[in-house]
NUDO-95189 format. One record per residue (C-alpha): residue number from 1; residue in one letter; chain; x negated, y negated, z. Coordinates in Angstrom, 2 decimals, always signed. Each point is the difference from the previous one (the first is absolute). Example, Ala and Ser with C-alpha at 12.3 -4.5 7.8 and 13.67 -1.06 7.14 Angstrom:
<recs>
<seq: 1&type: A&mol: A&east: -12.30&north: +4.50&up: +7.80>
<seq: 2&type: S&mol: A&east: -1.37&north: -3.44&up: -0.66>
</recs>
This chain:
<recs>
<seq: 1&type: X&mol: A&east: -324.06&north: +32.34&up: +57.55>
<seq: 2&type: X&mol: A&east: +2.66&north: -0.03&up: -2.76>
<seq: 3&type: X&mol: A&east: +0.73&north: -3.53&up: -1.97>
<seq: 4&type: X&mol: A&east: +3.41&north: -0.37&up: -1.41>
<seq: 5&type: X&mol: A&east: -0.12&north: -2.36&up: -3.00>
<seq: 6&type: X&mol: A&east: +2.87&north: -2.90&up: -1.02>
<seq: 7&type: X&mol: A&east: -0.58&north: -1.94&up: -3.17>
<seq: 8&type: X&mol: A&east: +2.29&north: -2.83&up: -1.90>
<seq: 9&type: X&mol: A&east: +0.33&north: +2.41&up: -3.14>
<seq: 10&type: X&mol: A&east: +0.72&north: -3.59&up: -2.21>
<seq: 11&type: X&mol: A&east: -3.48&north: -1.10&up: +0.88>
<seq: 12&type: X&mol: A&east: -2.00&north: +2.45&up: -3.11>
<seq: 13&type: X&mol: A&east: -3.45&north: -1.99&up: +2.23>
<seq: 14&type: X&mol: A&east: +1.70&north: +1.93&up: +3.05>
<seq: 15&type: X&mol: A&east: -0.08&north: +3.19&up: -1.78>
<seq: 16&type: X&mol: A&east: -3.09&north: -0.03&up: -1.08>
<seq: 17&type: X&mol: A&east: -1.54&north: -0.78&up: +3.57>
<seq: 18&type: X&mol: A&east: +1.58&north: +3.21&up: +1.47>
<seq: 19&type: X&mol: A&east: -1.25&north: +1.65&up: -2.53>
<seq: 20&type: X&mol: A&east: -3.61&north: -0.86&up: +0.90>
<seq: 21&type: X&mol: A&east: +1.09&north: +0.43&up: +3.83>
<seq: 22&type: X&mol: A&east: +1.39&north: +3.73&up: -0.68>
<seq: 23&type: X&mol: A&east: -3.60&north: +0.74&up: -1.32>
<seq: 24&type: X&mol: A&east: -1.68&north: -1.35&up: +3.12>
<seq: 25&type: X&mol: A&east: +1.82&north: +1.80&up: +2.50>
<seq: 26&type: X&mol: A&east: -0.78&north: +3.14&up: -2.07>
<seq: 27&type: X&mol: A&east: -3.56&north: -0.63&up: -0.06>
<seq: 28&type: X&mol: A&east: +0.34&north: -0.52&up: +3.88>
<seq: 29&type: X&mol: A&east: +2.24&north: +3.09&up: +0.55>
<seq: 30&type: X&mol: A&east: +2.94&north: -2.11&up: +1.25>
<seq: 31&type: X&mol: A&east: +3.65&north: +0.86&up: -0.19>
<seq: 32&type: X&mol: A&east: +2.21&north: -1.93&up: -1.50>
<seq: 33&type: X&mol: A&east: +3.77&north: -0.18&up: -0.51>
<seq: 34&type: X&mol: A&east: +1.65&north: -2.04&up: -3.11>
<seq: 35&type: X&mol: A&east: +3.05&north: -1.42&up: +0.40>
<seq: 36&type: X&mol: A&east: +2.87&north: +1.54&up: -2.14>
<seq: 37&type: X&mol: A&east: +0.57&north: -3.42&up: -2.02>
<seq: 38&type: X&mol: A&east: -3.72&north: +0.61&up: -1.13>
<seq: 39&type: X&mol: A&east: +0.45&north: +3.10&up: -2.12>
<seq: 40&type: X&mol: A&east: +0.93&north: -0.95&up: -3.23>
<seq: 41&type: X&mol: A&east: -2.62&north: -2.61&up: -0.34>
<seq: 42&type: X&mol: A&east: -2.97&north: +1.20&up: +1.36>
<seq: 43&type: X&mol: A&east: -1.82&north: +3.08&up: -1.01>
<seq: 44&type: X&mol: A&east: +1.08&north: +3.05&up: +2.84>
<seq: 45&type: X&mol: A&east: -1.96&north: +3.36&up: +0.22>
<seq: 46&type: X&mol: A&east: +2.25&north: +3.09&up: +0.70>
<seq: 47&type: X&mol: A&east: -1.32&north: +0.38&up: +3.86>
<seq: 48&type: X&mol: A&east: +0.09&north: -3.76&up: +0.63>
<seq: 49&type: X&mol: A&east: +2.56&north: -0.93&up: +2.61>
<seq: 50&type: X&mol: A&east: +3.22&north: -1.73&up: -0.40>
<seq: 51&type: X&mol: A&east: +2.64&north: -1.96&up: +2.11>
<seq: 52&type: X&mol: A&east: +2.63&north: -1.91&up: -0.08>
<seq: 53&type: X&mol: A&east: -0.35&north: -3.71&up: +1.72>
<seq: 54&type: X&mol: A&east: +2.18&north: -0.08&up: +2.82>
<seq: 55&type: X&mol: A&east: -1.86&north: +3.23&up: +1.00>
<seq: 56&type: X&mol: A&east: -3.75&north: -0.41&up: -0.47>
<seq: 57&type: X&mol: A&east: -0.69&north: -0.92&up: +2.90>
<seq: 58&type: X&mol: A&east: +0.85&north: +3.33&up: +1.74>
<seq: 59&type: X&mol: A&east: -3.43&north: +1.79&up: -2.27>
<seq: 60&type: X&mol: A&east: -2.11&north: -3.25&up: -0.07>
<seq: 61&type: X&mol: A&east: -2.14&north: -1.60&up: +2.70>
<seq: 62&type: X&mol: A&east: -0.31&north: -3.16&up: -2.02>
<seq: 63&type: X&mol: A&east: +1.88&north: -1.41&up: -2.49>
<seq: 64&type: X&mol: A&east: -2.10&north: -1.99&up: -3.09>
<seq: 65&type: X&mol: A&east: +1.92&north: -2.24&up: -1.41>
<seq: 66&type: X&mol: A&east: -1.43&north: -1.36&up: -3.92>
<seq: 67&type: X&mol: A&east: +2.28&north: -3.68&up: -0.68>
<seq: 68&type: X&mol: A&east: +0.50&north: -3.29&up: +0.67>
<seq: 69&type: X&mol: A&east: +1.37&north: -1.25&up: +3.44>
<seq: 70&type: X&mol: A&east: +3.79&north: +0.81&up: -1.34>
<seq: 71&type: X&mol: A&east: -1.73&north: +3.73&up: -0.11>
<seq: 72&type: X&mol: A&east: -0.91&north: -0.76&up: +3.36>
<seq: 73&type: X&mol: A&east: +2.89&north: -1.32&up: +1.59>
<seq: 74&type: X&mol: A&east: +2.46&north: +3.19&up: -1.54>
<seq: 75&type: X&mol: A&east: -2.45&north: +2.44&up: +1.09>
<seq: 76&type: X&mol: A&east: +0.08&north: -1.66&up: +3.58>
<seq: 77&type: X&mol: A&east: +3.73&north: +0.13&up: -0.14>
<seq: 78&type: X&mol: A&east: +0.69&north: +4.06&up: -0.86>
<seq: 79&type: X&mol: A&east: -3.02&north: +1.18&up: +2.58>
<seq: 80&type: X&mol: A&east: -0.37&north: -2.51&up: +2.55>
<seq: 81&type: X&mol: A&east: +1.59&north: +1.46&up: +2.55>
<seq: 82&type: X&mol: A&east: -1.92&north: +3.46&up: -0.22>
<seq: 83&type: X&mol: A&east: -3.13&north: -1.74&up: +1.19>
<seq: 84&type: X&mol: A&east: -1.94&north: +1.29&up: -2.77>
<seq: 85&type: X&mol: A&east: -2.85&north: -2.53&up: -0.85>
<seq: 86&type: X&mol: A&east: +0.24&north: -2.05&up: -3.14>
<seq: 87&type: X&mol: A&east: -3.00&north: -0.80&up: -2.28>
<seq: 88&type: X&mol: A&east: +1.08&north: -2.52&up: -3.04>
<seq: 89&type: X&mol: A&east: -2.73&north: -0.19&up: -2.97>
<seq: 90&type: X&mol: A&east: +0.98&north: -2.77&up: -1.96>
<seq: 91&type: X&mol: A&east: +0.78&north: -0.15&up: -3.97>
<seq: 92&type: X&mol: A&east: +2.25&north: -2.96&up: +0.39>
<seq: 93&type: X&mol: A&east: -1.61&north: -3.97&up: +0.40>
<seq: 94&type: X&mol: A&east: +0.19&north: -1.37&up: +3.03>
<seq: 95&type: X&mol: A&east: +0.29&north: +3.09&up: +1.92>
<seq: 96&type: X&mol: A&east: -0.18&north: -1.23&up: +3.89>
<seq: 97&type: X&mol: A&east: +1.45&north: +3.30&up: +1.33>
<seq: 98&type: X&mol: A&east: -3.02&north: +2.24&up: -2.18>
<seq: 99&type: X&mol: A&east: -3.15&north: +0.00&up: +1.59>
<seq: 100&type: X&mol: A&east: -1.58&north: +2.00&up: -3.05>
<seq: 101&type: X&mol: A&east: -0.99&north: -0.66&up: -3.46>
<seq: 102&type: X&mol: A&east: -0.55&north: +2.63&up: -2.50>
<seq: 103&type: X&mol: A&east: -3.49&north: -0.32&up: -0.11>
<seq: 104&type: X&mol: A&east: -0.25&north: +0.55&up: +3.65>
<seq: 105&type: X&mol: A&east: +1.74&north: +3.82&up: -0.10>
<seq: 106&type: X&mol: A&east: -2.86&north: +2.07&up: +0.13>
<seq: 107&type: X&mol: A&east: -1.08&north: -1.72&up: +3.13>
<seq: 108&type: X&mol: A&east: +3.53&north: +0.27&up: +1.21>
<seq: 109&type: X&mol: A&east: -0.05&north: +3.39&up: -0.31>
<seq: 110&type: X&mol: A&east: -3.11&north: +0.10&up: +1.82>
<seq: 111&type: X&mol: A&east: +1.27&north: -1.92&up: +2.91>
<seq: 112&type: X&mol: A&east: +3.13&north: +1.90&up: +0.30>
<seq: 113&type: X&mol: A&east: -2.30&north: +3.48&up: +0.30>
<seq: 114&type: X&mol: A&east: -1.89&north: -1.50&up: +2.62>
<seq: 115&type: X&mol: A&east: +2.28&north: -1.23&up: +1.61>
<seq: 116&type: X&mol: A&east: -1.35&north: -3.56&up: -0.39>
<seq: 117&type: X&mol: A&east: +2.90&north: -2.18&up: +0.50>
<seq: 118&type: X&mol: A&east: +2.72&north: -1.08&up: +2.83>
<seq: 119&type: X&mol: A&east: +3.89&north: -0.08&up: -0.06>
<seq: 120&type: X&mol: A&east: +1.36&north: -3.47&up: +1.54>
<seq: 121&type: X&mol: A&east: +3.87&north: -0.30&up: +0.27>
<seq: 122&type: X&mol: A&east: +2.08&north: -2.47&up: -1.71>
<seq: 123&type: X&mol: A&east: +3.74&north: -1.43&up: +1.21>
<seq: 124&type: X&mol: A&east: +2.62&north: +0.81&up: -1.71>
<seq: 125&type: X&mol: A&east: +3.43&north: -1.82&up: -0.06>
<seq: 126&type: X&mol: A&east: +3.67&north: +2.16&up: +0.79>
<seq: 127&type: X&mol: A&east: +2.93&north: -2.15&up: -1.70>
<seq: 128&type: X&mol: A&east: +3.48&north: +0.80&up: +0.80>
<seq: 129&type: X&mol: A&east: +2.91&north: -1.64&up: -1.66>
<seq: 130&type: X&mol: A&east: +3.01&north: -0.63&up: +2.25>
<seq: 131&type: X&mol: A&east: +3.20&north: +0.86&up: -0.99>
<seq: 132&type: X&mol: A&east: -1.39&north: +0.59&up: -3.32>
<seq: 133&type: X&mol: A&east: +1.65&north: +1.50&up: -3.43>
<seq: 134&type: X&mol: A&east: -3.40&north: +1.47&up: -1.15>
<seq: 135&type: X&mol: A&east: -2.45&north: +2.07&up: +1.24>
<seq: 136&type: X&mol: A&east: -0.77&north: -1.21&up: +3.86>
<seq: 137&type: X&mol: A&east: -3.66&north: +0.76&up: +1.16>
<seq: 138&type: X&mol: A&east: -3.09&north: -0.84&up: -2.26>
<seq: 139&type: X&mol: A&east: -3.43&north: +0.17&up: +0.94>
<seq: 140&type: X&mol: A&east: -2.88&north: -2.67&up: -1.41>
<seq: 141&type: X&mol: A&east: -4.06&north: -0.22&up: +0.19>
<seq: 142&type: X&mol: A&east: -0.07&north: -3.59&up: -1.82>
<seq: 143&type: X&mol: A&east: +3.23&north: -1.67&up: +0.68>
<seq: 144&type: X&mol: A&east: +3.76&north: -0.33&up: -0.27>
<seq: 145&type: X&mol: A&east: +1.37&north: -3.36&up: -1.93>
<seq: 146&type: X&mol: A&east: +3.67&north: -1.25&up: +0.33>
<seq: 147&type: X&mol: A&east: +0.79&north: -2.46&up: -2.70>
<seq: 148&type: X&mol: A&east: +2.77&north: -1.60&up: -2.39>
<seq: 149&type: X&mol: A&east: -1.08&north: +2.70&up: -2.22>
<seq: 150&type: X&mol: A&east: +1.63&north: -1.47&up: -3.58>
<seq: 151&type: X&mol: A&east: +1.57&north: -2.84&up: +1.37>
<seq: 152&type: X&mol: A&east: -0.86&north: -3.48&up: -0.32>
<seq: 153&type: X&mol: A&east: +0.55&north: -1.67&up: +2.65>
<seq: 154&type: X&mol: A&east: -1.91&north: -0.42&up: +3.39>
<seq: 155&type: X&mol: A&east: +1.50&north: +2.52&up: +3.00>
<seq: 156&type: X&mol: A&east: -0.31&north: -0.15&up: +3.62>
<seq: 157&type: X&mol: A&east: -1.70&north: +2.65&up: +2.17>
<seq: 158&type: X&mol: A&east: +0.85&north: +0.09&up: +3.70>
<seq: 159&type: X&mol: A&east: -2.86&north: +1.63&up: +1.91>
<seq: 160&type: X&mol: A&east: -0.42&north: +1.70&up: +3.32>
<seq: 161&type: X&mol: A&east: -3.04&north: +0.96&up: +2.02>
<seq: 162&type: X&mol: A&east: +1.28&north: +2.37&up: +2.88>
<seq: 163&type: X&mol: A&east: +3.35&north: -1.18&up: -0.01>
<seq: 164&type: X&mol: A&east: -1.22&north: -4.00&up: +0.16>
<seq: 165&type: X&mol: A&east: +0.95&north: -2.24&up: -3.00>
<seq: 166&type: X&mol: A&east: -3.27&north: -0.83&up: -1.82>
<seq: 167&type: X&mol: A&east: +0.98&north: -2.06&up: -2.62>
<seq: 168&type: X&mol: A&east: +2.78&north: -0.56&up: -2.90>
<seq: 169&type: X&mol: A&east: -2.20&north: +0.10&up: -3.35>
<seq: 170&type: X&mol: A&east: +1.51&north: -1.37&up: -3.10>
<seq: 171&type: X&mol: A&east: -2.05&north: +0.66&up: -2.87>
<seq: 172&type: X&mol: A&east: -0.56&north: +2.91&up: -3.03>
<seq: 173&type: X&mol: A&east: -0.09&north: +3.19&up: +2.15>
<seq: 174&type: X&mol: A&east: -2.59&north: +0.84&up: +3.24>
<seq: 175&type: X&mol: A&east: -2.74&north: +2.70&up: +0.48>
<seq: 176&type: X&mol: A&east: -0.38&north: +2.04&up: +3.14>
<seq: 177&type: X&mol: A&east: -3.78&north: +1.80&up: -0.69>
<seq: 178&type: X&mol: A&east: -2.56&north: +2.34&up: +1.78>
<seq: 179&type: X&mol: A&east: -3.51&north: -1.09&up: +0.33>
<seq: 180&type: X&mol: A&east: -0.07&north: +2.22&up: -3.59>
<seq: 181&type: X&mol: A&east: +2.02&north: -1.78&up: -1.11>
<seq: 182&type: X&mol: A&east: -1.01&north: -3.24&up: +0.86>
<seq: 183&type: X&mol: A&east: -2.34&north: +0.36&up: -3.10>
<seq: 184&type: X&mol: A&east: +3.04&north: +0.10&up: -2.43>
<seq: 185&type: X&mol: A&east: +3.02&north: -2.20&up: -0.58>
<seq: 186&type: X&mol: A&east: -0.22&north: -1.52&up: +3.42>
<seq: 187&type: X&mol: A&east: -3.25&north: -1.31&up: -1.13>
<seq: 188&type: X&mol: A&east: +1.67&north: -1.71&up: -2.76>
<seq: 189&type: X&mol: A&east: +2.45&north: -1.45&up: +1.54>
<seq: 190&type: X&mol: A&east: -2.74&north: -1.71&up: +2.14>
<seq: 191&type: X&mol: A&east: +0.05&north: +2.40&up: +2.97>
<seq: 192&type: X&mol: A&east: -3.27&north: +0.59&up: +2.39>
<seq: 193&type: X&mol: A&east: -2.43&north: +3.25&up: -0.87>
<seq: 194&type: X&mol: A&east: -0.36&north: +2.55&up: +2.94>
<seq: 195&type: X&mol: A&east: -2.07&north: +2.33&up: +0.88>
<seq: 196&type: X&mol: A&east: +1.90&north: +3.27&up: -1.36>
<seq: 197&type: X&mol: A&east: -1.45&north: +1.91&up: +3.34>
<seq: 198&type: X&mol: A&east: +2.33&north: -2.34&up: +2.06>
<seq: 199&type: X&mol: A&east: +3.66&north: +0.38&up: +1.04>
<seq: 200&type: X&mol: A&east: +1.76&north: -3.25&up: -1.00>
<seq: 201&type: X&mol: A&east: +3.10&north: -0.88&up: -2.45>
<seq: 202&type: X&mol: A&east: -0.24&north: -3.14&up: -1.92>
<seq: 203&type: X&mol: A&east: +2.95&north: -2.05&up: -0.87>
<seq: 204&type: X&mol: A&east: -0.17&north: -2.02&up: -2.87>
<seq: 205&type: X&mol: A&east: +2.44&north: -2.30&up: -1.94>
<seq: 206&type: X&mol: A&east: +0.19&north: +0.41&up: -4.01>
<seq: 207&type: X&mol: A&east: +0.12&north: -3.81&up: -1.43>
<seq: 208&type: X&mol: A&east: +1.87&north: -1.50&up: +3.47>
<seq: 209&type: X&mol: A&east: +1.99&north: -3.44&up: -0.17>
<seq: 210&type: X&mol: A&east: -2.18&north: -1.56&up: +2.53>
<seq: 211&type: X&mol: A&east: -3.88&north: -0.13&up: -0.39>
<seq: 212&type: X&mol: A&east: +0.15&north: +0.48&up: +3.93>
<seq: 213&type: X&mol: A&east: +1.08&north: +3.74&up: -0.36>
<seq: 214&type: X&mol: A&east: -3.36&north: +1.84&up: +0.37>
<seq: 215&type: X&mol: A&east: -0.65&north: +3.61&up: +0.52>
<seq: 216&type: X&mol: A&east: -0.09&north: +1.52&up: +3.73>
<seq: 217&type: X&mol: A&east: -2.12&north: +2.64&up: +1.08>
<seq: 218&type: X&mol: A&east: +2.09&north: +2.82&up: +2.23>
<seq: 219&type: X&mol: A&east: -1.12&north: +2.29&up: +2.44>
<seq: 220&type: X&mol: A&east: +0.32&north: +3.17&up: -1.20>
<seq: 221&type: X&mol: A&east: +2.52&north: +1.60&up: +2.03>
<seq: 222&type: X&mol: A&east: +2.15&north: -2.66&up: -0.84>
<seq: 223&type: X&mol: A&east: +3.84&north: +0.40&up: -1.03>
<seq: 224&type: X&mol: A&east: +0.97&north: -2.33&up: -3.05>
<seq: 225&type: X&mol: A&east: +3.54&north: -0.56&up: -0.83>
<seq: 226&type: X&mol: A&east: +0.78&north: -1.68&up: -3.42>
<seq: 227&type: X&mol: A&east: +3.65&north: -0.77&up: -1.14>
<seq: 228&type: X&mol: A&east: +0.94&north: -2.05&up: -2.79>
<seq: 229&type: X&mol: A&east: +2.74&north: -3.00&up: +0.15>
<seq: 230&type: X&mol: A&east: +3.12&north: +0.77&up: -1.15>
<seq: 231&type: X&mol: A&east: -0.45&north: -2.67&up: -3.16>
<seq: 232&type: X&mol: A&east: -2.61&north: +1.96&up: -1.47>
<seq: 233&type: X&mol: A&east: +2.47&north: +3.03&up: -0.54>
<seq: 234&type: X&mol: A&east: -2.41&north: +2.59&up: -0.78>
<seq: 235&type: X&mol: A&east: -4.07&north: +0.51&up: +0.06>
<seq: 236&type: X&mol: A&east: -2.46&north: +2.68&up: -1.22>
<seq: 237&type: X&mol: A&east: -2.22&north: +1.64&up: +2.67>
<seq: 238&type: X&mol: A&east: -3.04&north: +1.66&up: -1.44>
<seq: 239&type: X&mol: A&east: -2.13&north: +2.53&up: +1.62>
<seq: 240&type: X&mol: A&east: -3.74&north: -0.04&up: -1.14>
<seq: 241&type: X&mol: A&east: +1.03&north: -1.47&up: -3.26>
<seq: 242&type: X&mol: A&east: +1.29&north: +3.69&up: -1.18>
<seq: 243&type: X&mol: A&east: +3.37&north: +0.31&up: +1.50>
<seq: 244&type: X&mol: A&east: +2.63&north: -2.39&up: -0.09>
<seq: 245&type: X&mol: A&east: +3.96&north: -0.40&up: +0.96>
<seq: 246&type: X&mol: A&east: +2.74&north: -2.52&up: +0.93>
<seq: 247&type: X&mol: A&east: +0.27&north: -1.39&up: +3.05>
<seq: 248&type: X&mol: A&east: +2.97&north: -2.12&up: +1.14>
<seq: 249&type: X&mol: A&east: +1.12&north: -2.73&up: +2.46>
<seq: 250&type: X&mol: A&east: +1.23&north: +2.05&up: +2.75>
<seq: 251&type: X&mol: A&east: -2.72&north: +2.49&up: +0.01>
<seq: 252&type: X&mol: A&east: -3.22&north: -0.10&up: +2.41>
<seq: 253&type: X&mol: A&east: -3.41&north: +0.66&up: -0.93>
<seq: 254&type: X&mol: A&east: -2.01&north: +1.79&up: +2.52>
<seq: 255&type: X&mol: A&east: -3.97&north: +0.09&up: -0.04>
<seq: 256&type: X&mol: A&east: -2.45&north: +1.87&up: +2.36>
<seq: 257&type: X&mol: A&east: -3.05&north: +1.52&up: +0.30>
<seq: 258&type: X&mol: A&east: +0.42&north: +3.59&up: -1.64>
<seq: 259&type: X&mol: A&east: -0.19&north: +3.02&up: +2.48>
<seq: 260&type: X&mol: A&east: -3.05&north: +0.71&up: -1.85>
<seq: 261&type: X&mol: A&east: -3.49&north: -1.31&up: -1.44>
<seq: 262&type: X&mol: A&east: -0.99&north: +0.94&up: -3.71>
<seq: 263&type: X&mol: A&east: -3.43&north: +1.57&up: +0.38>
<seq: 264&type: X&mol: A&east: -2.67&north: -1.81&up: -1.87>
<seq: 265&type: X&mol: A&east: -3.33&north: +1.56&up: -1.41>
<seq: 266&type: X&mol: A&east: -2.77&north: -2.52&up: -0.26>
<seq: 267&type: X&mol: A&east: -3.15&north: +0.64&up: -0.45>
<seq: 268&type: X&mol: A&east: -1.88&north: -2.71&up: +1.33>
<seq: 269&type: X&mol: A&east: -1.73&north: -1.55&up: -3.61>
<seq: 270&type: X&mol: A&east: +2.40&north: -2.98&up: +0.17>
<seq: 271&type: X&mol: A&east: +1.53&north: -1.41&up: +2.91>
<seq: 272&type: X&mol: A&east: +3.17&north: -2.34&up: -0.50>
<seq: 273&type: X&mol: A&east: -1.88&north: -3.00&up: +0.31>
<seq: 274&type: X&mol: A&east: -2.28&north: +1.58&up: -3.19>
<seq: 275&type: X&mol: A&east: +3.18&north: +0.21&up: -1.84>
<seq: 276&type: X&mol: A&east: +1.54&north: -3.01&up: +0.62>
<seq: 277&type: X&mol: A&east: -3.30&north: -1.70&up: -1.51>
<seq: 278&type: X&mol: A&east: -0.37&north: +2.56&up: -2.76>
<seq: 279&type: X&mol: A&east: +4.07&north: -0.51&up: -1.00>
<seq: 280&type: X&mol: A&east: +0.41&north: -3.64&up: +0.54>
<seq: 281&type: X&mol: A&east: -3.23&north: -1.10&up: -1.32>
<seq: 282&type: X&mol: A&east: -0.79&north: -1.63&up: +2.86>
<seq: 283&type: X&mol: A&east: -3.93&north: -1.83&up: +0.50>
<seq: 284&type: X&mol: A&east: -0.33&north: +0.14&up: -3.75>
<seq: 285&type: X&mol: A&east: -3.48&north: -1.39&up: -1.16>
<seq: 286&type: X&mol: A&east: -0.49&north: -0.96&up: +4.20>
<seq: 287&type: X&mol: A&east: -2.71&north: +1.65&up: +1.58>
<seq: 288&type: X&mol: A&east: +0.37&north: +2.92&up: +2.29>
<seq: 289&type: X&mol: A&east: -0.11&north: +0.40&up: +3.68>
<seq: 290&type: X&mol: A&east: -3.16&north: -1.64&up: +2.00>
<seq: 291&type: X&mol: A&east: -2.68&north: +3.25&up: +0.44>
</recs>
């Protein structure tokens, strides 16, 4: 088994923890592979292995990922297509996409050896800008948001399910998420959580006009058309909060379920329904389940 290792290089925590991780696999004779971006922060040994991002996946059998969910979410985007599992250890705070904490990596390691763990798939979204001026297909784990970007004023969303007309939505911007992502800004904007094993999109409105605007659950294999009104002029469409570009009146927003899952890595110490306890606080000072 060879690991190849990702890390946010501006977390110094992050750093340190693959540090301690590189020591572990040694002491368990595992391979590892560090990602190129790694080199100049981390202490590297002549014979240890290097590669660059977009290619570690073609030496690694899993990819360990040391960040917050934004680590997460950009390692998901370069090497989810290869079908490589993904394990995120978290150095971040909220950290709903990183099943491990640093104190946990011995353990981890010991899993991983053992093979002590399972891989469940998670949906991805395909977006595809019609008739676009920028770049036309992105791919998403969490969730793509069109909204009035800088502007002030409220815009209007058109929306189609499979070529029916769901509903006109004036109000700051809307989310289209995964189950993942259903965790994130869709939960903000008051949108349901889901199950991240399940394929479903969730539509939610940012701030809408009308307090009779709620969020709509999707099948998965659902085809969502958004177009803005020609008032509005312009909007911003962002992709998993890391990629961002214009998108105007005449052009069509296409999502999709992605041609591919992202492999997950869990490891079965904390299920989501432990996490969403642990990371909303919920049943604080209640007592715990009946025996």
């Amino acid at each position: 088994m060879t690991i190849g290792i990702i890390g946010n290089i501006d977390k110094p925590k992050a750093l340190e923890a693959i540090k301690k991780f590189v020591s572990i696999l040694s002491l368990y004779h595992v391979d590892y592979v560090f990602s190129k971006d790694l080199v100049h922060h981390i202490p590297v040994q002549e014979n240890d292995r290097v590669e660059v991002l977009t290619k570690l996946t073609n030496v690694s059998d899993i990819i360990v990922a040391f960040g917050g969910d934004g680590t997460i979410l950009s390692t998901a985007n370069i090497i989810g297509k290869s079908g490589v599992p993904i394990l995120g250890v978290n150095i971040g705070t909220l950290g709903f996409l990183t099943e491990v904490v640093t104190e946990e990596l011995e353990d981890t390691v010991k899993r991983l050896v053992d093979e002590k763990y399972s891989i469940i798939n998670r949906m991805a979204l395909r977006i595809e800008i019609l008739q676009n001026h920028c770049q036309s297909i992105y791919y998403a784990l969490n969730d793509v948001v069109l909204d009035k970007g800088a502007g002030s004023r409220l815009i209007y969303i058109d929306v189609y399910v499979d070529n029916r007309f769901l509903n006109s939505y004036r109000s700051d911007g809307l989310i289209v998420s995964t189950p993942t992502g259903s965790t994130a800004y869709s939960m903000s904007a008051g949108g349901p959580l889901v199950v991240p094993t399940m394929h479903a999109a969730v539509v939610t409105p940012i701030c809408p006009h009308s307090v009779t605007m709620k969020p709509i659950v999707l099948s998965g294999d659902s085809e969502i058309e958004l177009s803005i009104r020609k008032e509005a002029t312009n909007a911003q469409l962002s992709v998993d909060g890391q990629t961002q570009c214009q998108v105007r009146y005449f052009e069509k927003v296409k999502v999709v379920k992605a041609e591919y899952d992202v492999k997950w890595i869990s490891l079965g110490r904390h299920d989501f329904f432990d996490i969403l306890r642990t990371k909303l606080n919920w049943g604080a000072g209640q007592p715990g389940p009946p025996n």
